[in-house]
CHARMM internal coordinates of N, CA and C (Angstrom, degrees):
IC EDIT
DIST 1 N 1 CA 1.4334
DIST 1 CA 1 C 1.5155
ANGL 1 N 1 CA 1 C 108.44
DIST 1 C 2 N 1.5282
ANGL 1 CA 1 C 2 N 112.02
DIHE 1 N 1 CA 1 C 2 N 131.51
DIST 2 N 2 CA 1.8423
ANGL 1 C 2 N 2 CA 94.39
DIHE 1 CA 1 C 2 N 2 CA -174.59
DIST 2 CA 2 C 1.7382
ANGL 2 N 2 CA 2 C 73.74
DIHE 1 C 2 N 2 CA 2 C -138.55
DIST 2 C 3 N 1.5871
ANGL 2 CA 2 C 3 N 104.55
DIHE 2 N 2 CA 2 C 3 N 128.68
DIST 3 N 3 CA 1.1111
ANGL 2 C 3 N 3 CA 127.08
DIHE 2 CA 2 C 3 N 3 CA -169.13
DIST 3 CA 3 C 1.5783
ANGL 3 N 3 CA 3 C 113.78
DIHE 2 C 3 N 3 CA 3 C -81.44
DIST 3 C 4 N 1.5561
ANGL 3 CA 3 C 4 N 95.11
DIHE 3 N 3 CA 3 C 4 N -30.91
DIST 4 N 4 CA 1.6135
ANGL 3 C 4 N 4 CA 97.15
DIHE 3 CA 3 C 4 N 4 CA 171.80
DIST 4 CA 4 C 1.5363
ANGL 4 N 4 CA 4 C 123.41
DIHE 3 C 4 N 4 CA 4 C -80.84
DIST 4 C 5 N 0.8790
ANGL 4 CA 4 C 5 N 135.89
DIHE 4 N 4 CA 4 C 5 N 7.71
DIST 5 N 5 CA 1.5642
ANGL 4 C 5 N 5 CA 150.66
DIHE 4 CA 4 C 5 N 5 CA 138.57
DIST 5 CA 5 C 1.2712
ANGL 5 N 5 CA 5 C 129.61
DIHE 4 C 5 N 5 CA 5 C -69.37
DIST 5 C 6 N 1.6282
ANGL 5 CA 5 C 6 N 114.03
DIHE 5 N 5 CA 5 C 6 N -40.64
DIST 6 N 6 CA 1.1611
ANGL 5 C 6 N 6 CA 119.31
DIHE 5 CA 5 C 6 N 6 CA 174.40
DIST 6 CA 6 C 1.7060
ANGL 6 N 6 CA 6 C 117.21
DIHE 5 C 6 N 6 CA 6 C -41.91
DIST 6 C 7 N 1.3825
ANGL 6 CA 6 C 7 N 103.05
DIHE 6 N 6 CA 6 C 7 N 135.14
DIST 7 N 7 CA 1.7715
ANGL 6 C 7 N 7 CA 111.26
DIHE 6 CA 6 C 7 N 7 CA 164.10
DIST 7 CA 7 C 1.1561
ANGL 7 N 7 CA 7 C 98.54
DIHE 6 C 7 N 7 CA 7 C -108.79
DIST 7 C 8 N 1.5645
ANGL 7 CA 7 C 8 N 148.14
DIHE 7 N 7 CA 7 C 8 N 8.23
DIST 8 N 8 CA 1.4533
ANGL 7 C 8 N 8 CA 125.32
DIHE 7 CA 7 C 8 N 8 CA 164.23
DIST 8 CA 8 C 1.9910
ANGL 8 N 8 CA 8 C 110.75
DIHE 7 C 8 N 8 CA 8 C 70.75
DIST 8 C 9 N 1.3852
ANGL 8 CA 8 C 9 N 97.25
DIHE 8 N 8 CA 8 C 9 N 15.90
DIST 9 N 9 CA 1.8761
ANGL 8 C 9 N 9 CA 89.98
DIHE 8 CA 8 C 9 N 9 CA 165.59
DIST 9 CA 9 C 1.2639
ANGL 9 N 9 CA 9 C 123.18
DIHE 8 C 9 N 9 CA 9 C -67.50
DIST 9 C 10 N 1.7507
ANGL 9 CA 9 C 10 N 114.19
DIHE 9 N 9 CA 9 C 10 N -27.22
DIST 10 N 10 CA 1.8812
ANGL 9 C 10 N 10 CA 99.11
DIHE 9 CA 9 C 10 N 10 CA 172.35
DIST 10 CA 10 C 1.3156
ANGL 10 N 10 CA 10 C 91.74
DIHE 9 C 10 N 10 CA 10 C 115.95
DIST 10 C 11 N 1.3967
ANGL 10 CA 10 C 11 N 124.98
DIHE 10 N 10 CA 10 C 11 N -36.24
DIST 11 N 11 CA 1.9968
ANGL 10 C 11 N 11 CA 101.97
DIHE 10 CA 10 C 11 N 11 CA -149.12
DIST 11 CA 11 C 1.3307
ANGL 11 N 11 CA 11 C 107.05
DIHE 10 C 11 N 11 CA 11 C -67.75
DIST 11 C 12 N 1.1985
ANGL 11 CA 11 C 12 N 135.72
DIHE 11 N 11 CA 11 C 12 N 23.05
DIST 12 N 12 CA 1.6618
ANGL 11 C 12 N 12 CA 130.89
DIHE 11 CA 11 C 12 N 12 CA -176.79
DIST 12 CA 12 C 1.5210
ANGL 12 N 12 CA 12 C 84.02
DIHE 11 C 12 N 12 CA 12 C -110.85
DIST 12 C 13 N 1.1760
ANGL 12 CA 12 C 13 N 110.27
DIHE 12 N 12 CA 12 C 13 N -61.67
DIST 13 N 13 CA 1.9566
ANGL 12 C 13 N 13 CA 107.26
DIHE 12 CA 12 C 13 N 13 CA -178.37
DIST 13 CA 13 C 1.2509
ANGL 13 N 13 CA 13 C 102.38
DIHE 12 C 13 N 13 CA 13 C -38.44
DIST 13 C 14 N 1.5381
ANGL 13 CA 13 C 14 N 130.04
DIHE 13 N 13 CA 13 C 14 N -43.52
DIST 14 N 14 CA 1.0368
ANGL 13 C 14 N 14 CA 118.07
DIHE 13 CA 13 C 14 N 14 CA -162.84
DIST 14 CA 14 C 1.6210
ANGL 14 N 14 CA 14 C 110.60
DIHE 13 C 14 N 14 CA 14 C -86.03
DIST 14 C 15 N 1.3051
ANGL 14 CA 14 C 15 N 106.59
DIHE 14 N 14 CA 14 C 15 N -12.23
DIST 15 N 15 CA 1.5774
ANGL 14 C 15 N 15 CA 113.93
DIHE 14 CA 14 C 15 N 15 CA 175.97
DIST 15 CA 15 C 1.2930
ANGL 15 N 15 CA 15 C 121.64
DIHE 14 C 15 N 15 CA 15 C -54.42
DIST 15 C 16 N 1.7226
ANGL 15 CA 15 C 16 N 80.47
DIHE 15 N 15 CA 15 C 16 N -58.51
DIST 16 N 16 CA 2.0272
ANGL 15 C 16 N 16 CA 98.37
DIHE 15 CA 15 C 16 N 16 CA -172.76
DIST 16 CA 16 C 1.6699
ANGL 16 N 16 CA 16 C 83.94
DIHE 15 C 16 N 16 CA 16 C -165.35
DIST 16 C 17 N 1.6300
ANGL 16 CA 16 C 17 N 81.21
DIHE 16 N 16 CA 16 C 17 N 107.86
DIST 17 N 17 CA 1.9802
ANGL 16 C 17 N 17 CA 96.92
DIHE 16 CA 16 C 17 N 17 CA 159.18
DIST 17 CA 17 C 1.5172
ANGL 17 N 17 CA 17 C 104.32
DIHE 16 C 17 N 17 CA 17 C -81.20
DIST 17 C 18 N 1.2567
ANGL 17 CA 17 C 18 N 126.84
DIHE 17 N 17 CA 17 C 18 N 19.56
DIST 18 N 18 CA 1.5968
ANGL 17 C 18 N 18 CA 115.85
DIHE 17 CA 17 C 18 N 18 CA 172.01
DIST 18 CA 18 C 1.6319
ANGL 18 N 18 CA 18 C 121.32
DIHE 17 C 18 N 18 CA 18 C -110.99
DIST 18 C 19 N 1.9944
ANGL 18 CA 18 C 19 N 88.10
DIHE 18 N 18 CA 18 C 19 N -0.14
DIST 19 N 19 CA 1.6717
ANGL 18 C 19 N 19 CA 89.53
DIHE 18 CA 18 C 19 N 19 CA -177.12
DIST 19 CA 19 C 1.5348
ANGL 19 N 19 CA 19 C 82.25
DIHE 18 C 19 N 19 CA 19 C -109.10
DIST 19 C 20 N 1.3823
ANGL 19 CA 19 C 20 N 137.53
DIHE 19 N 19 CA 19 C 20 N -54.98
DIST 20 N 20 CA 1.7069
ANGL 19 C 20 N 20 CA 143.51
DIHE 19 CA 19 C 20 N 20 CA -131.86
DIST 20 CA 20 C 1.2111
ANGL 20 N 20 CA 20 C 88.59
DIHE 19 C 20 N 20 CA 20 C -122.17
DIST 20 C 21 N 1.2001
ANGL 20 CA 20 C 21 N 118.16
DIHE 20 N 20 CA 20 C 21 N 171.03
DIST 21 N 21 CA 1.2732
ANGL 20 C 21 N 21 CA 140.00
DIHE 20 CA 20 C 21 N 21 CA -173.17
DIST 21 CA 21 C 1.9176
ANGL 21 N 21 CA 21 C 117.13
DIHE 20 C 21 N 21 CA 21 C 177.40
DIST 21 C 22 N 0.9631
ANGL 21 CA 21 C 22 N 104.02
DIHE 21 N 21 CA 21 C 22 N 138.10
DIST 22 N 22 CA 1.8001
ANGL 21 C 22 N 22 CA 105.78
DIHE 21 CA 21 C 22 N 22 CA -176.16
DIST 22 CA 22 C 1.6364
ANGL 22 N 22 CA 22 C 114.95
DIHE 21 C 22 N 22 CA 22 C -84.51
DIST 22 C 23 N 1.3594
ANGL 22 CA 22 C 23 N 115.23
DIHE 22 N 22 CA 22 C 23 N 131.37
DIST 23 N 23 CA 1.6586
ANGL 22 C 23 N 23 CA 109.77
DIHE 22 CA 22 C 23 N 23 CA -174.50
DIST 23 CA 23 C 1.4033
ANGL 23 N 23 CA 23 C 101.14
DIHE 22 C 23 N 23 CA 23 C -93.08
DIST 23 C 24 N 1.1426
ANGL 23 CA 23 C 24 N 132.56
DIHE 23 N 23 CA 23 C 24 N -172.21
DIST 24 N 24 CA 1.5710
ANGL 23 C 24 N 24 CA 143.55
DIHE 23 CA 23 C 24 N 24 CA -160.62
DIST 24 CA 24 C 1.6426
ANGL 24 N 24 CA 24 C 103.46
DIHE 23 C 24 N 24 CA 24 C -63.48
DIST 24 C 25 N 1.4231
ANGL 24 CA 24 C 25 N 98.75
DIHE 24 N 24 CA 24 C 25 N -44.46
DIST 25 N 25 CA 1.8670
ANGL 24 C 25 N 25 CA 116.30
DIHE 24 CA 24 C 25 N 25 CA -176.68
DIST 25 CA 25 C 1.2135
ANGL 25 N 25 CA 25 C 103.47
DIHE 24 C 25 N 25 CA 25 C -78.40
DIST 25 C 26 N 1.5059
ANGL 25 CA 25 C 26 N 132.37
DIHE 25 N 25 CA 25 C 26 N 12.48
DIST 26 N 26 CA 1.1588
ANGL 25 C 26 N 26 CA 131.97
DIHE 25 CA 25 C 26 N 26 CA 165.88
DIST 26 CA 26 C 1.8917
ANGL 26 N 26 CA 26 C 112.26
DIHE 25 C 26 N 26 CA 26 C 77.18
DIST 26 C 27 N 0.8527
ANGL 26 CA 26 C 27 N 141.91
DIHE 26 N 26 CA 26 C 27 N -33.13
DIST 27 N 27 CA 1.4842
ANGL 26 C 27 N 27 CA 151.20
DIHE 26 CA 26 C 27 N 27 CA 72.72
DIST 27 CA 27 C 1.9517
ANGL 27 N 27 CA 27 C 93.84
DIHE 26 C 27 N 27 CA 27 C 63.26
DIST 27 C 28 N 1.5577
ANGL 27 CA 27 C 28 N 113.81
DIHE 27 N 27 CA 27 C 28 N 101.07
DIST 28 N 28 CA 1.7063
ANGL 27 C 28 N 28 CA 110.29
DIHE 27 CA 27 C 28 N 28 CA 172.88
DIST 28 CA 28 C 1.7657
ANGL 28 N 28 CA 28 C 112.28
DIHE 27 C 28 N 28 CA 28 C -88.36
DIST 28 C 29 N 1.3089
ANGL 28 CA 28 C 29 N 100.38
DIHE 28 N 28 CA 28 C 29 N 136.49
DIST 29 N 29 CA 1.3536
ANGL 28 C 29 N 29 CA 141.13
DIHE 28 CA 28 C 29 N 29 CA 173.45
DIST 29 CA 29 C 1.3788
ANGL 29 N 29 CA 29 C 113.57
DIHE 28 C 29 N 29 CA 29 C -87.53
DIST 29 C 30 N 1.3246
ANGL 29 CA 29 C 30 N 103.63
DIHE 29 N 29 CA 29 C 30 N 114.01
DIST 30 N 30 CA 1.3241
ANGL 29 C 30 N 30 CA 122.47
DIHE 29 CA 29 C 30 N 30 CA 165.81
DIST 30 CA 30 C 1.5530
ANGL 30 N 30 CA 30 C 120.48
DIHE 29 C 30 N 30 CA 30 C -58.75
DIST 30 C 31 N 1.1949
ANGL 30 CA 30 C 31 N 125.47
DIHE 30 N 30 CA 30 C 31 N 92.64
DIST 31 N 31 CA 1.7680
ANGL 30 C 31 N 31 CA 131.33
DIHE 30 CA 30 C 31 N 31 CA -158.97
DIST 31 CA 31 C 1.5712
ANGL 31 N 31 CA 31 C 96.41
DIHE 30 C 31 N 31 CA 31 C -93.42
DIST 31 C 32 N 1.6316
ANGL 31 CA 31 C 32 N 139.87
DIHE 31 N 31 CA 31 C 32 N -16.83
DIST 32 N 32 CA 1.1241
ANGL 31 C 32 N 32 CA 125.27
DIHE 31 CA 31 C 32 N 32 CA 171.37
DIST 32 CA 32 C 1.6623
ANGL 32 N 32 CA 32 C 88.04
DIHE 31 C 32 N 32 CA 32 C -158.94
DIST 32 C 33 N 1.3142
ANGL 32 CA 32 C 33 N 120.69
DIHE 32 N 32 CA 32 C 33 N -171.88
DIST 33 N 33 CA 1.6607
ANGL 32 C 33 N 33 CA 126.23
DIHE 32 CA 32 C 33 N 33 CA 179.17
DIST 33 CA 33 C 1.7515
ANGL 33 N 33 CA 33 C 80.82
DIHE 32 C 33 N 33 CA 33 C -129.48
DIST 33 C 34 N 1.1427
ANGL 33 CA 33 C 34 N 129.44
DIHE 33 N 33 CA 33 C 34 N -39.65
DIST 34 N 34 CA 1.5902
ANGL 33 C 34 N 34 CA 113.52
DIHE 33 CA 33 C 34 N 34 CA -159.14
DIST 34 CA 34 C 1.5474
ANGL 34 N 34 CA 34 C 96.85
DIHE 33 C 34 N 34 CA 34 C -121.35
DIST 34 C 35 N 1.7060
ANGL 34 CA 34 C 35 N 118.51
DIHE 34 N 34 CA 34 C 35 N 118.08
DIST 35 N 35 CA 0.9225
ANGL 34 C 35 N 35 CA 146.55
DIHE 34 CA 34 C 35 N 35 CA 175.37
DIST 35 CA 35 C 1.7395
ANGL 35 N 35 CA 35 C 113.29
DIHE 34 C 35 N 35 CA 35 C -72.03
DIST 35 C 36 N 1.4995
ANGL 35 CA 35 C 36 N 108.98
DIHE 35 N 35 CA 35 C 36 N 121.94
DIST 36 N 36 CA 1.5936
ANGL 35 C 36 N 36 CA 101.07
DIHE 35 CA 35 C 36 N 36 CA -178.05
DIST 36 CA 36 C 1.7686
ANGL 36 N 36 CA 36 C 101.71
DIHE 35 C 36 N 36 CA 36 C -67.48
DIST 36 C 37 N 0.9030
ANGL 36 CA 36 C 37 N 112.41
DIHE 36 N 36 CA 36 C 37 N 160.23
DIST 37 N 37 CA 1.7312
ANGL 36 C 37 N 37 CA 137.31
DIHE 36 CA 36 C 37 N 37 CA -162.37
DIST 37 CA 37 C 1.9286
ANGL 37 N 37 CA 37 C 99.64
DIHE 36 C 37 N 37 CA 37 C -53.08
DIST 37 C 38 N 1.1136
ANGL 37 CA 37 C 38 N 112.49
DIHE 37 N 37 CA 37 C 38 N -49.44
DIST 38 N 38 CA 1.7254
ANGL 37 C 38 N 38 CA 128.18
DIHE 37 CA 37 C 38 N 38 CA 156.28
DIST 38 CA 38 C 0.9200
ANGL 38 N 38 CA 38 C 129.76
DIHE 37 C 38 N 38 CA 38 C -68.86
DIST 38 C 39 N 1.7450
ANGL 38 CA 38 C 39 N 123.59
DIHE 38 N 38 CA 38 C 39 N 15.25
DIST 39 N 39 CA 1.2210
ANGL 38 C 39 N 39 CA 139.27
DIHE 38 CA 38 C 39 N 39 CA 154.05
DIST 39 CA 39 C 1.5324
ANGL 39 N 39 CA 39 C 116.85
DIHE 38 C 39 N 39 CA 39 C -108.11
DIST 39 C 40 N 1.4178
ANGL 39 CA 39 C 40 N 105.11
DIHE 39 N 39 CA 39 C 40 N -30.06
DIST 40 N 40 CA 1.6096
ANGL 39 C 40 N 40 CA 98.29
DIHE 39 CA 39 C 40 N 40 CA -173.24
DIST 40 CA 40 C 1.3991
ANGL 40 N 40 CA 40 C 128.04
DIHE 39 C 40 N 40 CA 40 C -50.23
DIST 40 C 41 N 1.4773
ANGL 40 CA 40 C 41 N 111.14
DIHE 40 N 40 CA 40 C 41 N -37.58
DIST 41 N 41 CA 1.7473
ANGL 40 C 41 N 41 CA 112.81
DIHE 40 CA 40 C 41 N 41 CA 168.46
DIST 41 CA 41 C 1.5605
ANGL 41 N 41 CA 41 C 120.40
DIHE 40 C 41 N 41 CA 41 C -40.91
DIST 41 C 42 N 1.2937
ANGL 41 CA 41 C 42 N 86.00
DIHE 41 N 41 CA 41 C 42 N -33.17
DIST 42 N 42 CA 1.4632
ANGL 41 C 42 N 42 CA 112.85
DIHE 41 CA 41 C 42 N 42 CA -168.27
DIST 42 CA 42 C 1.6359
ANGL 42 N 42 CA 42 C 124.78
DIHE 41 C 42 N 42 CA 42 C -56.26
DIST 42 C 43 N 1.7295
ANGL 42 CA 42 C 43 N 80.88
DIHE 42 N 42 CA 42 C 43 N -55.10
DIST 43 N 43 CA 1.7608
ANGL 42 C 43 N 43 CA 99.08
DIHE 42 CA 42 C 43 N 43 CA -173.87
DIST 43 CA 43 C 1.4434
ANGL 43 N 43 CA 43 C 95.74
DIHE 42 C 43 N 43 CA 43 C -78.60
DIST 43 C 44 N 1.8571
ANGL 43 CA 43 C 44 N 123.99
DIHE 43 N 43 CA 43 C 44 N -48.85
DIST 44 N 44 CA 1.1048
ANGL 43 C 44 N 44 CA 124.97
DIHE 43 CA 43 C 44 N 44 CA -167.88
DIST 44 CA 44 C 2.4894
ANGL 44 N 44 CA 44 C 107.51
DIHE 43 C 44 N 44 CA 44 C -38.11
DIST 44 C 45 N 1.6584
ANGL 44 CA 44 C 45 N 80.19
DIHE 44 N 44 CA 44 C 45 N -55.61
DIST 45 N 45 CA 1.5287
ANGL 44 C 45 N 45 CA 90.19
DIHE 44 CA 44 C 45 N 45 CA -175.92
DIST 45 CA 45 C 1.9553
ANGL 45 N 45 CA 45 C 103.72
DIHE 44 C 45 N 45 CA 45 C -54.40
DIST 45 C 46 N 0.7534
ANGL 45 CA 45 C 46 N 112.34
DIHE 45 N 45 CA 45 C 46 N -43.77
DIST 46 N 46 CA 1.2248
ANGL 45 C 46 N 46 CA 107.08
DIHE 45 CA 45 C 46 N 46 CA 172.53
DIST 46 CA 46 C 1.7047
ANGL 46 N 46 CA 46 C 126.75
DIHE 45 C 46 N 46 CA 46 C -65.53
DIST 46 C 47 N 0.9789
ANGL 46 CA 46 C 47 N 126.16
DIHE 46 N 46 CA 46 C 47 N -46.70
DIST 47 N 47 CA 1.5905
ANGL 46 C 47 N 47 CA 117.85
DIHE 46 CA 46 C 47 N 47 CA 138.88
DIST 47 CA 47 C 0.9863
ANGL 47 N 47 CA 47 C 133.94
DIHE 46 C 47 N 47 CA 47 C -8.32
DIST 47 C 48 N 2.0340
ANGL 47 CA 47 C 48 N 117.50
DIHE 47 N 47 CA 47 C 48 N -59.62
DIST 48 N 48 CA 1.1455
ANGL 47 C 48 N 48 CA 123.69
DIHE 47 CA 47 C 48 N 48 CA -167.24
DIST 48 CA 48 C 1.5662
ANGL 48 N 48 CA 48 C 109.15
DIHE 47 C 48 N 48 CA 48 C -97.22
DIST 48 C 49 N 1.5036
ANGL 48 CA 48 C 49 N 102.70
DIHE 48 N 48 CA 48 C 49 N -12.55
DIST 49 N 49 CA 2.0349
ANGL 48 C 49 N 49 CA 99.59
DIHE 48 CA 48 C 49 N 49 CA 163.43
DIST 49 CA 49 C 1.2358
ANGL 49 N 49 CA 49 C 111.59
DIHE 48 C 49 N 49 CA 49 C -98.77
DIST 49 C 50 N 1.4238
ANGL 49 CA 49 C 50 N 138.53
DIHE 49 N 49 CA 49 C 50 N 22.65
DIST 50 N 50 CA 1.3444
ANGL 49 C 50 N 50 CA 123.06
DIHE 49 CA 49 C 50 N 50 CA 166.91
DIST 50 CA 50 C 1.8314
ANGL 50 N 50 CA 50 C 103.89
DIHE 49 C 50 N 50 CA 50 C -69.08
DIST 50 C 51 N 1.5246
ANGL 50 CA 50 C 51 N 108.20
DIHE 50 N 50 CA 50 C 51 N 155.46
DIST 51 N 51 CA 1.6116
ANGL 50 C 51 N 51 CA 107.51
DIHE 50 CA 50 C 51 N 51 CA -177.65
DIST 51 CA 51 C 1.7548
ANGL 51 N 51 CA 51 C 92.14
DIHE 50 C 51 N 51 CA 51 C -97.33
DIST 51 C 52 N 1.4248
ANGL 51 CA 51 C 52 N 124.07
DIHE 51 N 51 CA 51 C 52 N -27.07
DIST 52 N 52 CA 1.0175
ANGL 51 C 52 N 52 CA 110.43
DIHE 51 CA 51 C 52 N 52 CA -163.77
DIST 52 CA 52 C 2.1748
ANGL 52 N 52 CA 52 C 107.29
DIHE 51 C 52 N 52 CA 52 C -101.38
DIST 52 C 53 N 1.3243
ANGL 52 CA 52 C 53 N 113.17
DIHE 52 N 52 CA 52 C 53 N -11.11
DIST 53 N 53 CA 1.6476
ANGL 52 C 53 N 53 CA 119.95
DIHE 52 CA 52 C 53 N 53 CA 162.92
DIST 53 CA 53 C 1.7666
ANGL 53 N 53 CA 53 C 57.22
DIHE 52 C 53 N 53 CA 53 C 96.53
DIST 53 C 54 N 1.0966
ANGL 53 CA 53 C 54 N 166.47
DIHE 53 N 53 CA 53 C 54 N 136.78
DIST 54 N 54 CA 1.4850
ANGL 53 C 54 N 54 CA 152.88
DIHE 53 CA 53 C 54 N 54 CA 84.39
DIST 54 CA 54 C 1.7360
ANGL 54 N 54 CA 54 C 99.54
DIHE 53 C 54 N 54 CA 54 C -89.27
DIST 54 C 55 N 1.1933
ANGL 54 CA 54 C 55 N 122.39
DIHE 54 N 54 CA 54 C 55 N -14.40
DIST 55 N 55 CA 1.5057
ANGL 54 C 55 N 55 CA 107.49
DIHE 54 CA 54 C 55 N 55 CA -179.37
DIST 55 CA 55 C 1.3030
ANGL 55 N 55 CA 55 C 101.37
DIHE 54 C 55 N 55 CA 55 C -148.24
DIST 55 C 56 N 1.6358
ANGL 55 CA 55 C 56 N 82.32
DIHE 55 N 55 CA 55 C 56 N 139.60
DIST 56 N 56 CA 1.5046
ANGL 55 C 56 N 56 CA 122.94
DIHE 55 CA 55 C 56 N 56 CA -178.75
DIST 56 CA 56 C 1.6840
ANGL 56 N 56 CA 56 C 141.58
DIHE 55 C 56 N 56 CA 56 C -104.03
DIST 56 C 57 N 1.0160
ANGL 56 CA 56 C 57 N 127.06
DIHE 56 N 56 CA 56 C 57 N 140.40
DIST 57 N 57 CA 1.6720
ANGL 56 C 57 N 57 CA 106.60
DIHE 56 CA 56 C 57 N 57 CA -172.19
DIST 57 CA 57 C 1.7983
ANGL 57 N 57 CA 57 C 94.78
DIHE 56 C 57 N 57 CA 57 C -132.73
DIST 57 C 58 N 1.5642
ANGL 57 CA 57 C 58 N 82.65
DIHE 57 N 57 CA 57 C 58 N 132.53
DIST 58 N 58 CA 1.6561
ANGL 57 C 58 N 58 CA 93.59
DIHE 57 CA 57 C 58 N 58 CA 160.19
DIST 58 CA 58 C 1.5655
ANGL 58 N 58 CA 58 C 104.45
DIHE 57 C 58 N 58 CA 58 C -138.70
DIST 58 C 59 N 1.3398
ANGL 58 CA 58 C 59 N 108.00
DIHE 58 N 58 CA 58 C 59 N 130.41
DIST 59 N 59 CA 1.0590
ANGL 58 C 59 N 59 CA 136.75
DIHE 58 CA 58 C 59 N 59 CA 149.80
DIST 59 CA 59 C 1.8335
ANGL 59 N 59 CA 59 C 96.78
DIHE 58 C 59 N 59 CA 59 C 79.63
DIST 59 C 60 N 1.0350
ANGL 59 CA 59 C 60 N 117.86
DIHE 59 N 59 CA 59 C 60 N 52.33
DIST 60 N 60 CA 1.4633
ANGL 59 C 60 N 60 CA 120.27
DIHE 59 CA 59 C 60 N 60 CA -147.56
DIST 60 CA 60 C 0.7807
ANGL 60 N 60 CA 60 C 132.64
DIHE 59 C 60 N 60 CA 60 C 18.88
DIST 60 C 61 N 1.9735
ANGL 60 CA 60 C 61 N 125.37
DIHE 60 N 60 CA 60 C 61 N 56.01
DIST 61 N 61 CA 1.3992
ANGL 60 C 61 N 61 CA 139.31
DIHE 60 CA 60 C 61 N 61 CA 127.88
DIST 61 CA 61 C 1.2910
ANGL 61 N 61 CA 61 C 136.74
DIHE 60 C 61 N 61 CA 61 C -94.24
DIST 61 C 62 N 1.0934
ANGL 61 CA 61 C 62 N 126.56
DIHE 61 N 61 CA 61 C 62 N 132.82
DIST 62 N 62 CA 1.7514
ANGL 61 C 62 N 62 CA 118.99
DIHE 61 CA 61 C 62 N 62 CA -155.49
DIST 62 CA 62 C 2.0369
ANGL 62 N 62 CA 62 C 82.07
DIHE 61 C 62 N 62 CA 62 C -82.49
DIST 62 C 63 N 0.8994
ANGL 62 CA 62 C 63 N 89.50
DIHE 62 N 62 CA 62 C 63 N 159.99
DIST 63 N 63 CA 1.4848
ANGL 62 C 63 N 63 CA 128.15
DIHE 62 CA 62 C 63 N 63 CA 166.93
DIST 63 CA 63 C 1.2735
ANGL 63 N 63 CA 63 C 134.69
DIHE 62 C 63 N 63 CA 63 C -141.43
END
COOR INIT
IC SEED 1 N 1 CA 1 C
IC BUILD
């Protein structure tokens, strides 16, 4: 997750509210780095709809 890229559109919240989450500035929050095994589709899909690339996954950990 690199916060200074972020534009705050949501589609990771909307991926998985159990990894991301939005702070007051609208601005996503890293809610864990290691995704349980029934989340990874999850975060992965969310990765690939950010508009701004601000989050990343290796090895099924968001970044």
């Amino acid at each position: 997750m690199n916060p200074d890229i972020c534009v705050g559109a949501g589609q990771c919240v909307l991926a998985t509210s159990e990894v991301f989450d939005q702070g007051p500035d609208g601005l996503v929050v890293l809610l864990t780095r290691t995704a349980p095994p029934s989340l990874r589709t999850a975060v992965r899909q969310a990765a690939r709809q950010c508009p701004a690339g601000a989050v990343t996954v290796a090895d099924g950990t968001a970044r």
